[in-house]
ROMI-976816 format. One line per field, with one value per residue (C-alpha): x, y, z; residue number from 1. Coordinates in Angstrom, 1 decimal, padded with zeros to 4 digits. Layout:
BEGIN
east = c(X  ...)
north = c(Y  ...)
up = c(Z  ...)
n = c(NUM  ...)
***
This chain:
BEGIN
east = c(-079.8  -079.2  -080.5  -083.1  -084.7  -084.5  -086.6  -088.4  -089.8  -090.0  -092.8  -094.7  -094.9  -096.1  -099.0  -099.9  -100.3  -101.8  -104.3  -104.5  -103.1  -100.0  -098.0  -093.9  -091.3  -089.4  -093.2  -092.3  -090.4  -087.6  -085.8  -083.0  -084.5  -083.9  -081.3  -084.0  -085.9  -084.4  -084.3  -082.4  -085.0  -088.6  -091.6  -094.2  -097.4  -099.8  -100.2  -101.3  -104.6  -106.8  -107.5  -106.6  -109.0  -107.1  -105.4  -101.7  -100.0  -102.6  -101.0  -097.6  -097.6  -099.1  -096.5  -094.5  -095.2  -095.4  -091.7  -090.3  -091.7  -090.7  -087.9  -084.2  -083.1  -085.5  -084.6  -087.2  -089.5  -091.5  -094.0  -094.0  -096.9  -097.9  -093.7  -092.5  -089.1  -087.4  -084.4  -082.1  -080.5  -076.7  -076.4  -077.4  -074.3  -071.9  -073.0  -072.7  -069.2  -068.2  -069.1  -067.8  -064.5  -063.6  -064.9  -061.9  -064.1  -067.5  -069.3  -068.9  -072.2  -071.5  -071.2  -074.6  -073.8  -074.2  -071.9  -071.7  -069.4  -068.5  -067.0  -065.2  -062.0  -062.6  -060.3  -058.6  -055.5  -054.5  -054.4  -053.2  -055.4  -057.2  -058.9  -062.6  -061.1  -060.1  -063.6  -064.9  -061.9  -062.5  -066.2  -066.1  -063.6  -064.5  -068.5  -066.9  -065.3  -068.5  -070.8  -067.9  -068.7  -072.2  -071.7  -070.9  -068.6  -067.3  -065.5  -063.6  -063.3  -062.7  -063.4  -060.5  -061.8  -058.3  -059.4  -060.8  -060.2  -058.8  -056.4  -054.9  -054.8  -052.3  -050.3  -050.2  -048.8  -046.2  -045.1  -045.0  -043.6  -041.7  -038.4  -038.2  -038.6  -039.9  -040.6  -037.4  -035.5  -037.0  -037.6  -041.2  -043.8  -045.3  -049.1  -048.5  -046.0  -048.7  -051.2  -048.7  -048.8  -053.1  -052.6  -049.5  -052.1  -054.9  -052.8  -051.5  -054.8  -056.1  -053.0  -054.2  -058.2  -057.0  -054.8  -057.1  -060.0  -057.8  -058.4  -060.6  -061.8  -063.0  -064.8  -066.3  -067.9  -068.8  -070.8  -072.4  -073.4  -073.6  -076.7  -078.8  -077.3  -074.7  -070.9  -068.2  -066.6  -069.3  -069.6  -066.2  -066.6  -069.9  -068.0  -064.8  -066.3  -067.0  -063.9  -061.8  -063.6  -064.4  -061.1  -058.5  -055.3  -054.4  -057.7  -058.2  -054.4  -055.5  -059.2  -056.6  -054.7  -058.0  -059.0  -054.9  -056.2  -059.3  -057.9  -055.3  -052.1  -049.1  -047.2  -050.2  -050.5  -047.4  -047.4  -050.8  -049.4  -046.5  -048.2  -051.1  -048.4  -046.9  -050.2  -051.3  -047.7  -048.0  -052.0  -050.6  -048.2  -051.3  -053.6  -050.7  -050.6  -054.6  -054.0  -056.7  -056.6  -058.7  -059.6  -060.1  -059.2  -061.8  -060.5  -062.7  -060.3  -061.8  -065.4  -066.3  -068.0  -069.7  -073.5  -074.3  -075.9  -077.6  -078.9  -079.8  -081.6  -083.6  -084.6  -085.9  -088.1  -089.4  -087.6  -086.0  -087.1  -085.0  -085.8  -085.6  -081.8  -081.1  -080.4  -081.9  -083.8  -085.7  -088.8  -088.9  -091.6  -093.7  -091.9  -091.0  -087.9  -087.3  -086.1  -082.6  -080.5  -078.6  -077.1  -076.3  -077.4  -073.8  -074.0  -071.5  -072.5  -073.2  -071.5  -074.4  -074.2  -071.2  -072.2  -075.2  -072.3  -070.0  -072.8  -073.6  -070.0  -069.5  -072.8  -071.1  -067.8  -068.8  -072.4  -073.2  -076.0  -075.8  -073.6  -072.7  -071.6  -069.9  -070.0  -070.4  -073.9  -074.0  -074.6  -077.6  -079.6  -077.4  -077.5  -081.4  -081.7  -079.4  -081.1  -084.9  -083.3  -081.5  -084.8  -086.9  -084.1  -084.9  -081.1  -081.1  -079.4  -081.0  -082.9  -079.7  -078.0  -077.2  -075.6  -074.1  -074.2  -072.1  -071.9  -069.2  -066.1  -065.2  -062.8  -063.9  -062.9  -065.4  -065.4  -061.7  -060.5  -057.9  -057.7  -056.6  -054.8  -056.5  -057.4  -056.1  -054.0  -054.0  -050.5  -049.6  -053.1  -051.2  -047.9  -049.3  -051.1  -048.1  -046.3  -048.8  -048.9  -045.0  -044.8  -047.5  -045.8  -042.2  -044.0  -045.4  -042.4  -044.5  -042.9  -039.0  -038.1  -039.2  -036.9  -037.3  -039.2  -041.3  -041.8  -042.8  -045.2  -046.8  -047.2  -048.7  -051.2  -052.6  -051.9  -054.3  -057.0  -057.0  -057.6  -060.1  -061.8  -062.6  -063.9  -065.8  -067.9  -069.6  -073.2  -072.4  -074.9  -073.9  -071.5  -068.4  -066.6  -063.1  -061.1  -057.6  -056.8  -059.4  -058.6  -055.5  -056.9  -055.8  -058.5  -062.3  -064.3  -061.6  -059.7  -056.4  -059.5  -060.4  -057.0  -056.4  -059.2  -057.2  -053.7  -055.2  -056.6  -053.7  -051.3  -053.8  -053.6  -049.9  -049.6  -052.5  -049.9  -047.2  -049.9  -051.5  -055.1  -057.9  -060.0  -063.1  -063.1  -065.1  -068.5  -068.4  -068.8  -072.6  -073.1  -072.6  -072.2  -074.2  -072.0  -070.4  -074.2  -074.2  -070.5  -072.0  -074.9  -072.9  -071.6  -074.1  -075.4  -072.2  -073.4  -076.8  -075.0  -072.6  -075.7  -077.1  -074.5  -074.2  -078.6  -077.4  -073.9  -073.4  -069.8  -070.4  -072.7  -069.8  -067.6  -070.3  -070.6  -066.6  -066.8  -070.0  -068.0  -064.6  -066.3  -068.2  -064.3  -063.0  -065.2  -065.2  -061.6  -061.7  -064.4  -063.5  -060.3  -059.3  -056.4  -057.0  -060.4  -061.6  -061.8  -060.7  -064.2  -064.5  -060.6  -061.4  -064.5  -063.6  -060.2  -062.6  -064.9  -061.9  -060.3  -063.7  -063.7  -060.8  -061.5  -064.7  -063.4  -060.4  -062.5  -065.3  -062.1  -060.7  -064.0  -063.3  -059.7  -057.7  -055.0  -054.9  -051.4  -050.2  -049.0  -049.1)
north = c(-005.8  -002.0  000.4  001.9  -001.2  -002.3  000.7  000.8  -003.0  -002.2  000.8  -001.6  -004.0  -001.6  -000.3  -003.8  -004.7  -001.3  -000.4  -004.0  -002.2  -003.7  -001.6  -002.7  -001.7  000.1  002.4  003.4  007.0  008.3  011.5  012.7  014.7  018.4  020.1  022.1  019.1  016.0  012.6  011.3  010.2  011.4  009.3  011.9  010.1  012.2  009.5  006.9  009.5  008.4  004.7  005.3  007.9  009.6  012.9  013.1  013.3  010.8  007.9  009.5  009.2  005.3  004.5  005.9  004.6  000.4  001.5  002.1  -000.7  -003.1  -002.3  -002.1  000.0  003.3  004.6  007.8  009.4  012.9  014.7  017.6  018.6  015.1  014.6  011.3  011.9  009.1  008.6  005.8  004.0  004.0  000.4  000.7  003.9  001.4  -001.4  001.1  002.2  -001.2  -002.2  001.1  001.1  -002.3  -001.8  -000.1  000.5  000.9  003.1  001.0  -000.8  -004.5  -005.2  -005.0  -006.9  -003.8  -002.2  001.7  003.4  006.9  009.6  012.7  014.6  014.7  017.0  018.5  017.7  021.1  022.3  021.5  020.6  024.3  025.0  023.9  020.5  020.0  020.4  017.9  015.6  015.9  015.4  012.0  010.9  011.1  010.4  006.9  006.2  007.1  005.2  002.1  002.4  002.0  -001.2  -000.6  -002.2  001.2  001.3  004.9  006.1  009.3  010.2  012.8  015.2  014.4  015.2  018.4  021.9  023.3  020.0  021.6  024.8  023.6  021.5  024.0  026.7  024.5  023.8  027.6  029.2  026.1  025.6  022.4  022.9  020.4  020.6  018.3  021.6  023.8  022.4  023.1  020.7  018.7  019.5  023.1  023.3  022.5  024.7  027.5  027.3  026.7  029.9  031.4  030.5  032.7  035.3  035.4  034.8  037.9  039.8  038.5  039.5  042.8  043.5  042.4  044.6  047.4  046.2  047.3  043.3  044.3  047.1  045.5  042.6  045.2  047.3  044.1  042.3  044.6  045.1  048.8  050.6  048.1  049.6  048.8  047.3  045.6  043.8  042.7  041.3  039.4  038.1  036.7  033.1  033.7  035.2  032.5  030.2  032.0  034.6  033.7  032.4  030.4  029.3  027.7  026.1  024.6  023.4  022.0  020.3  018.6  017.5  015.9  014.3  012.4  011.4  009.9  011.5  010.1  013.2  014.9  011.9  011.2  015.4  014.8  011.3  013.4  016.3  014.0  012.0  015.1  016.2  012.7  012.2  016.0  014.8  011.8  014.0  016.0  013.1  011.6  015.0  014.6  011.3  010.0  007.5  005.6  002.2  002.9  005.7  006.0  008.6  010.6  009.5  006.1  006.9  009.8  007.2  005.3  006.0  005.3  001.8  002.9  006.1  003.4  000.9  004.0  005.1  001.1  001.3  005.0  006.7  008.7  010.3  011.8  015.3  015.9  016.6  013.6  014.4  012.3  014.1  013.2  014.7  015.1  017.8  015.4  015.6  019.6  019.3  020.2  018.1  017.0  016.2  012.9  012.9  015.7  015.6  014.8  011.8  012.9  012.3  015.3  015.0  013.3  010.6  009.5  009.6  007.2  004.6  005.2  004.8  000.9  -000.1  000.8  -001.2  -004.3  -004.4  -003.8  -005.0  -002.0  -000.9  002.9  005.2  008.8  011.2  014.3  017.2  021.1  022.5  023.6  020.6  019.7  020.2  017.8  015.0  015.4  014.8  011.7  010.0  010.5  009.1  006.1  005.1  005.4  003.0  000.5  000.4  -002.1  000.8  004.0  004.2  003.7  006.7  009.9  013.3  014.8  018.6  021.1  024.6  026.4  028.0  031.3  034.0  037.3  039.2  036.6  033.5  031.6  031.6  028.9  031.1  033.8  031.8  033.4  030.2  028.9  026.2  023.4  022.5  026.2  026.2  022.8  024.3  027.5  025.0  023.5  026.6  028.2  025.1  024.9  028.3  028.2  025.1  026.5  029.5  027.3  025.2  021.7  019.8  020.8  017.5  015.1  014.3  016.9  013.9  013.4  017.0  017.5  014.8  015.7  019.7  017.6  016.1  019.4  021.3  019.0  018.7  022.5  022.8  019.5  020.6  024.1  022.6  019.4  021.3  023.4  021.2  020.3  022.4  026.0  027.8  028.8  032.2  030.7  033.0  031.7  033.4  031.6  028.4  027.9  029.5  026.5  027.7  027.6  024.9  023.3  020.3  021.1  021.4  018.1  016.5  018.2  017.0  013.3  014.4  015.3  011.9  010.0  012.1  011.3  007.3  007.5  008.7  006.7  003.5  004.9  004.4  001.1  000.8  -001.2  -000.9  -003.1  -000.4  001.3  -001.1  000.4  004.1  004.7  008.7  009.9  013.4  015.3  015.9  012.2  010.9  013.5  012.3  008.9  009.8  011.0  008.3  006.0  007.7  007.9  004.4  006.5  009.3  007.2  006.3  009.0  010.5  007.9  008.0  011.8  011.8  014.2  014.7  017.7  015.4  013.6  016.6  018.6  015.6  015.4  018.6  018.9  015.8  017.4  020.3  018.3  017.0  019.7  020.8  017.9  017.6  021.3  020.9  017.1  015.3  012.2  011.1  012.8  011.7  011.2  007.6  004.8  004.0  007.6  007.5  004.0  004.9  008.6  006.8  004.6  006.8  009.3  006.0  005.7  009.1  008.9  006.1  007.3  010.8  008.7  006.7  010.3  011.8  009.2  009.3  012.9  011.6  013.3  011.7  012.3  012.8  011.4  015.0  018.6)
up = c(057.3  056.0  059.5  057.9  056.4  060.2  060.6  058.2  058.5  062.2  060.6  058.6  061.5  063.5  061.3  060.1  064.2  064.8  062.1  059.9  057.2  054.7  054.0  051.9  053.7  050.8  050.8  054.4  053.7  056.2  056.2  058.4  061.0  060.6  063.2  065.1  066.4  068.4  066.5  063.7  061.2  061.1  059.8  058.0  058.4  056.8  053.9  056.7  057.4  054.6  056.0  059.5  059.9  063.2  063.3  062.4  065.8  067.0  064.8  065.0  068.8  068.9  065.7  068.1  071.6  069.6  068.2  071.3  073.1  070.6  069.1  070.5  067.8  068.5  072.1  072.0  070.1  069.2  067.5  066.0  063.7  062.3  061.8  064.1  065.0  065.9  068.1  067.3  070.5  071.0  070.2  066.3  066.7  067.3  065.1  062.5  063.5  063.8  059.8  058.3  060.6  058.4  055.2  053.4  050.2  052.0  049.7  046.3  045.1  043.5  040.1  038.6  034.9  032.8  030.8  030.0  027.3  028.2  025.5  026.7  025.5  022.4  020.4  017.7  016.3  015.4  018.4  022.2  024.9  026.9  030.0  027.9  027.5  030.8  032.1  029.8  030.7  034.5  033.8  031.8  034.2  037.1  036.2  034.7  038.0  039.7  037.5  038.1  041.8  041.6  039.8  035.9  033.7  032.4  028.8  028.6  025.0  023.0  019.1  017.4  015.1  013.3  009.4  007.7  006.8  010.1  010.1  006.7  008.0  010.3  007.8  005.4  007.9  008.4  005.4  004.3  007.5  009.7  007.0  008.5  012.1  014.7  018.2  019.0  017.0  018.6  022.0  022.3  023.7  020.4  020.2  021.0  018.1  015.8  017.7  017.2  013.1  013.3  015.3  012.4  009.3  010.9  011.6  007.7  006.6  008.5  006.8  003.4  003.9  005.4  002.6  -000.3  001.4  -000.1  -003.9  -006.4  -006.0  -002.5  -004.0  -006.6  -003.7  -001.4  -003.9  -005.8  -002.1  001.1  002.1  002.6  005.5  006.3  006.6  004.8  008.3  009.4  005.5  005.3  009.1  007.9  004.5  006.2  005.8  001.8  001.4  002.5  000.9  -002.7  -002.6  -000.3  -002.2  001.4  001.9  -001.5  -001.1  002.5  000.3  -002.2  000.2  001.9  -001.3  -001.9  001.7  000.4  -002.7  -000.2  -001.7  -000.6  000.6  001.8  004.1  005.1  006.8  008.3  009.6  011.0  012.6  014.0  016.0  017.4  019.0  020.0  022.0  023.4  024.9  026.2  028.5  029.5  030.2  032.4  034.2  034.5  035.9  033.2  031.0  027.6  026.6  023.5  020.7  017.4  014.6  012.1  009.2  010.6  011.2  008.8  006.4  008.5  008.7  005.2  005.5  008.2  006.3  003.4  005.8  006.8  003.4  002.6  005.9  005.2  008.6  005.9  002.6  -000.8  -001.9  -005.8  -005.3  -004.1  -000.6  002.6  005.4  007.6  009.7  013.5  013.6  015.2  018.0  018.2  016.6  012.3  009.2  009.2  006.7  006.6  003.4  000.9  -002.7  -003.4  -001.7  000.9  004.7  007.1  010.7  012.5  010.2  011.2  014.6  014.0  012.5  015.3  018.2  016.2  015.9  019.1  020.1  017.7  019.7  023.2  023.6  025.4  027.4  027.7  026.3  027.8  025.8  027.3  025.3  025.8  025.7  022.3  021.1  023.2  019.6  017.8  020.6  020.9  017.3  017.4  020.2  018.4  015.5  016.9  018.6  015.6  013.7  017.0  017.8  020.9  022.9  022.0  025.2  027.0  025.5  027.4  026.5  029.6  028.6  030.5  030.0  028.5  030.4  030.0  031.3  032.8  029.4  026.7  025.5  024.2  020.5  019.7  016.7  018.1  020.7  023.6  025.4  028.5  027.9  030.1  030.4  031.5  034.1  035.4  036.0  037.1  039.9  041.0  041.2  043.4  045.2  045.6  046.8  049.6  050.6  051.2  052.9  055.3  055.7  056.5  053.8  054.5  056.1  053.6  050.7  047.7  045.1  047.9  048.3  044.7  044.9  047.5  046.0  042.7  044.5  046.4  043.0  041.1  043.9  043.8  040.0  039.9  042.5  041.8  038.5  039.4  042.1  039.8  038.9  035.0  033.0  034.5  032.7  034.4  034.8  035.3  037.2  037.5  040.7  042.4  040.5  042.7  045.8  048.6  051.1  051.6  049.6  048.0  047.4  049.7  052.2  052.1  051.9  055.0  056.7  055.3  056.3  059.6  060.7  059.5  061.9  064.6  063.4  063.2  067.1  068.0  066.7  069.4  072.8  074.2  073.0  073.5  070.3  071.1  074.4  071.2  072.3  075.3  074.9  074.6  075.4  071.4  070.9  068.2  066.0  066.3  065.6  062.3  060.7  061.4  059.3  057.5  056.0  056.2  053.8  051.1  049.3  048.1  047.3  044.9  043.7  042.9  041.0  039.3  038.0  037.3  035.9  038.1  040.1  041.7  044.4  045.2  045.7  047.6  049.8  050.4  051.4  053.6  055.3  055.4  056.8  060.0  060.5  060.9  063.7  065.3  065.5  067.0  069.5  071.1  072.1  070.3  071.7  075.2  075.5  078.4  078.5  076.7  075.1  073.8  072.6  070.9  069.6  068.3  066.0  064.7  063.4  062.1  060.0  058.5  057.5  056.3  054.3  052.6  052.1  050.0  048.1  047.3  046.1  044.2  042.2  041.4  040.4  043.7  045.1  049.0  050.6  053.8  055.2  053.5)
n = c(1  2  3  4  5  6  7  8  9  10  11  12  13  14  15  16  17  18  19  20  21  22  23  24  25  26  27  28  29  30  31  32  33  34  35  36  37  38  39  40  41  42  43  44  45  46  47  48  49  50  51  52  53  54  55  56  57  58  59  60  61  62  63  64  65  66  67  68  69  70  71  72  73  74  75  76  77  78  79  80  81  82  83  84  85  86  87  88  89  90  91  92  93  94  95  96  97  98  99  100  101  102  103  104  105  106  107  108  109  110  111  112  113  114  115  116  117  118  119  120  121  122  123  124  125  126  127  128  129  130  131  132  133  134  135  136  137  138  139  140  141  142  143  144  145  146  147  148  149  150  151  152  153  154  155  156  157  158  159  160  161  162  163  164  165  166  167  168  169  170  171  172  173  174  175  176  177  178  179  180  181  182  183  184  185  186  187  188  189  190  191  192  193  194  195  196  197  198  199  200  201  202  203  204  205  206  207  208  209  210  211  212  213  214  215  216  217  218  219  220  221  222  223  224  225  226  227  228  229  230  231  232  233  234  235  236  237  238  239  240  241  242  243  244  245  246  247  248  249  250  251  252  253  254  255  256  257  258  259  260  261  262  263  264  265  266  267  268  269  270  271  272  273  274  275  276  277  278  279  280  281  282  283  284  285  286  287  288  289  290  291  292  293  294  295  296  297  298  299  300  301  302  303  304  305  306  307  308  309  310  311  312  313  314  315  316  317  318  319  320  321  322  323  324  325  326  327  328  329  330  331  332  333  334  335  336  337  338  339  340  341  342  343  344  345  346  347  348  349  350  351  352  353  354  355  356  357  358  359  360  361  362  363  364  365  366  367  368  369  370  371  372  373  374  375  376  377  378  379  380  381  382  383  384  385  386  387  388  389  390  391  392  393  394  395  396  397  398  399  400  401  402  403  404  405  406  407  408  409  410  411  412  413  414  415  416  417  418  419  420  421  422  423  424  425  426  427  428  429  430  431  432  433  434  435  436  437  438  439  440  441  442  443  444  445  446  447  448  449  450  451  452  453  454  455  456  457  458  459  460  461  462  463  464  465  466  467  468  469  470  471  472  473  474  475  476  477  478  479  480  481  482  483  484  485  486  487  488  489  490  491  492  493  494  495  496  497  498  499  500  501  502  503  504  505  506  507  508  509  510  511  512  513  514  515  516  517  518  519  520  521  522  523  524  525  526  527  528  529  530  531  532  533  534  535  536  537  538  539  540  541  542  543  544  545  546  547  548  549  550  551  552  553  554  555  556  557  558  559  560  561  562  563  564  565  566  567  568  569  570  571  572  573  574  575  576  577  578  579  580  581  582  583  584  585  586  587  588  589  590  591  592  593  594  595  596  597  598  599  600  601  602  603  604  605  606  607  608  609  610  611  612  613  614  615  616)
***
């Protein structure tokens, strides 16, 4: 039985022999016991005032006084204001030692029988992966790994926006400007070739508005449409949109070649066939340097249709209505939100339609329970809207579906424009990483006698934890000011941190392997330390924290928790001997509970997708 069900039962006893009173054992409420006072979990028994009719430390010092006396488990007790602290007895130390020491993956629930779908990534295919996809990547990943260890069949999957107008743009810039060139011509890494020409047509198209802004045209609009007061900068800044879409000789050729697209023009497709392939092989390069991976890929070219029926099925039971223009709304003012439209009075679906399509297929194929989505915070609207209106359709999943918001990176000087191409892109914040990572390594000269592949792996691996890390602590929903400098910062609460704490015990285990050892000595040693009583704790308690991460979609619990642990580590391994213990119990004992560290500090950072080296 789990140690604080032992105590907790042992609670409800106690009252029931006590007072006469029932009370479940999972109602019984223990905390850790805060630093100041001595125990190790502390009973609050105010709740037990109303039929026992004593004062608080009254009951707390007879719960207290029956515990002692018969239980094994609980050595001493307290009170303190109503607050029964209670002091566990060496024995239930070792026990607990004993079953972590060999449980390898001690920490992952069992399989529960539900399955959960997560989205993330995400992107465009006119452009290569930046700094804002890499938060949403490290998110889904590592809260699909986290929901897998507390039980869930996890199905990994990501949508590409890889049709519409900012697609063309892309295309079209190629064809104009490229004279044939590819990225094997030119040797440049494939997605960021074609990011280079969505980057090439804005910057000709900004050359084209600024020059036309010169012509009596310009004149003409600016005198028939600006508005009282408003400058002749500030107008032209506001009509940029219009422009390109009413003026713009290379916005109406990129509209022309969308609508070559749809009508499913061979040429047309064979360059958006071409160009699509060169971004998807230059993501796969990044997601291998990730270390992430999908089940499944779903296209817009694929998906942008579906929703119809379901818009349609909608209509027949009155969820939606028809305006006089023929387009479908429907009305979620009821429930604070507005009216929404589904379908335009062409008959053409709007973006959310698609996704109520996607989220059924997706329901068809993998039988799905819940389904997170993992997606910036601006679109919490959109999300909030498409969960109302999957529930009032009665999809079999809706109440299972979750949108795990996160808030928006940004650098120290504004927000990133692919655009403009001031974004940080993720393959150069990667190698930047490693390069900082190489460096600090050859300063330090720790790696020198290890074969150079070895070497290189091994600067990876604390590269990547840095960069993860430094992104996966932050709670989801704040916004981040990412600062590159601190980004590959090796010290303080970071990833390198942690894997030290790792590397650390395994040097102790490997010289532990070179001396004579009795392990079961371990049973033996019965005068715990503090702070051997709190990393004990302290992973006792890693199963609910998996847990809860998992109820939250949250990482950041799992990587506050590696570190808190690292952290105790670390001063452990400063303040007491392990190997020159002073006796065999406390040596036996004290690489025990470091290989169960070690263990559990592997599997928390595995969830957050870092490797852990054997040295650094």
């Amino acid at each position: 039985m789990d140690m604080l069900q032992r105590v907790q039962l042992a609670c409800a006893e106690a009252i029931a022999a006590l007072y006469g009173q029932q009370i479940p054992a999972t109602d019984i409420t223990l905390t850790p016991t805060r630093r100041e006072f001595q125990g190790d979990y502390t009973l609050v028994v105010f709740p037990f005032i109303k039929w026992i009719k004593k004062a608080p430390d009254a009951i707390a010092a007879e719960l207290g006084d029956y515990l002692k006396n018969h239980l094994p488990i609980i050595a001493d007790f307290n009170v303190v204001k109503g607050f029964l602290n209670l002091v566990l007895s060496e024995q239930v130390w070792s026990e607990l030692l004993e079953y972590l020491y060999t449980k390898p993956n001690y920490g992952r629930h069992p399989a529960n029988g539900q399955k959960v779908m997560v989205e993330y990534c995400s992107p465009n295919t006119n452009k290569p992966l930046h700094l804002g996809h890499v938060r949403n990547i490290l998110l889904g990943w590592s809260a699909s790994k986290i929901l897998e260890a507390a039980g869930y069949e996890v199905v990994r999957v990501q949508i590409i926006n890889d049709r519409g107008i900012a697609i063309c743009k892309s295309m079209l810039a190629w064809q104009k400007y490229a004279n044939g060139a590819t990225p094997q011509s030119v040797g440049v890494k494939s997605d960021h070739f074609v990011g280079n020409y969505y980057v090439e047509f804005e910057k000709h198209f900004r050359e084209e508005y600024a020059a036309w802004q010169q012509s009596p045209e310009a004149d003409k609009v600016f005198e028939t449409y600006q508005k009282k007061g408003q400058s002749r900068e500030q107008f032209f800044k506001d009509f940029k949109d219009r422009y390109f879409n009413q003026y713009s000789i290379l916005g109406s050729e990129a509209a022309e070649m969308l609508r070559r697209w749809e009508a499913g023009d061979p040429q047309v497709l064979a360059l958006w066939q071409q160009m699509n392939q060169w971004v998807y092989d230059g993501f796969e390069q990044t997601y291998a340097l990730l270390g992430v991976s999908f089940d499944k890929y779903y296209y817009e070219s694929d998906t942008y249709l579906l929703g119809k029926d379901i818009v349609e099925e909608g209509l027949q039971r009155g969820i939606f209505y028809r305006e006089t223009d023929g387009s479908v709304w429907i009305n979620l003012e009821d429930v604070g939100m507005d009216k929404k439209v589904f379908q335009r009075s062409d008959g053409t679906s709007v973006y959310i339609t698609q996704d109520l399509g996607t989220a059924r297929q997706r329901y068809q194929e993998y039988g799905i329970e819940r389904m997170v989505y993992v997606v910036a915070d601006e679109q919490n609207y959109h999300f909030q809207v498409l969960f109302e209106v999957l529930r009032r359709l009665g999809e079999p999943y809706a109440n299972g579906l979750y949108h795990l918001s996160y808030g928006m990176v940004e650098l120290p000087t504004g927000r990133m424009k692919s655009r403009e191409g001031t974004i940080v892109d993720a393959d150069d914040l990667i190698a930047e990483v490693i390069n900082v990572a190489r460096a600090n390594s050859q300063e330090r000269g720790t790696l020198a006698d290890l074969p150079q592949d070895e070497q290189e792996t091994i600067i990876r691996q604390i590269a990547l934890a840095a960069l993860k890390f430094h992104i996966i602590k932050v709670q989801p929903k704040k916004r981040m000011i990412f600062i590159p400098e601190e980004s590959v910062d090796l010290q303080g609460q970071t990833g390198p941190y942690i894997q030290n704490a790792y590397v650390r015990i395994q040097s102790v285990l490997r010289k532990a392997e070179e001396i004579h050892l009795n392990w079961d000595a371990s049973a033996q040693y019965v005068h715990l330390q503090d702070l051997e009583k709190e990393l004990l704790r302290s992973l006792y308690e890693f199963p609910d924290i998996i847990k809860r991460a998992a109820a939250e979609y949250d990482p950041s619990l799992i990587a506050g928790y590696a570190y808190n642990l690292a952290k105790h580590f670390h001063r452990f391994y400063h303040d007491y001997s392990i190997l020159r213990a002073e006796s065999e119990a406390a040596k036996a004992f004290r690489l025990k509970l470091a290989q169960a560290i070690s263990q559990v500090l592997k599997t928390a950072m595995d969830l957050l997708g870092i490797e852990m080296p054997e040295k650094m």
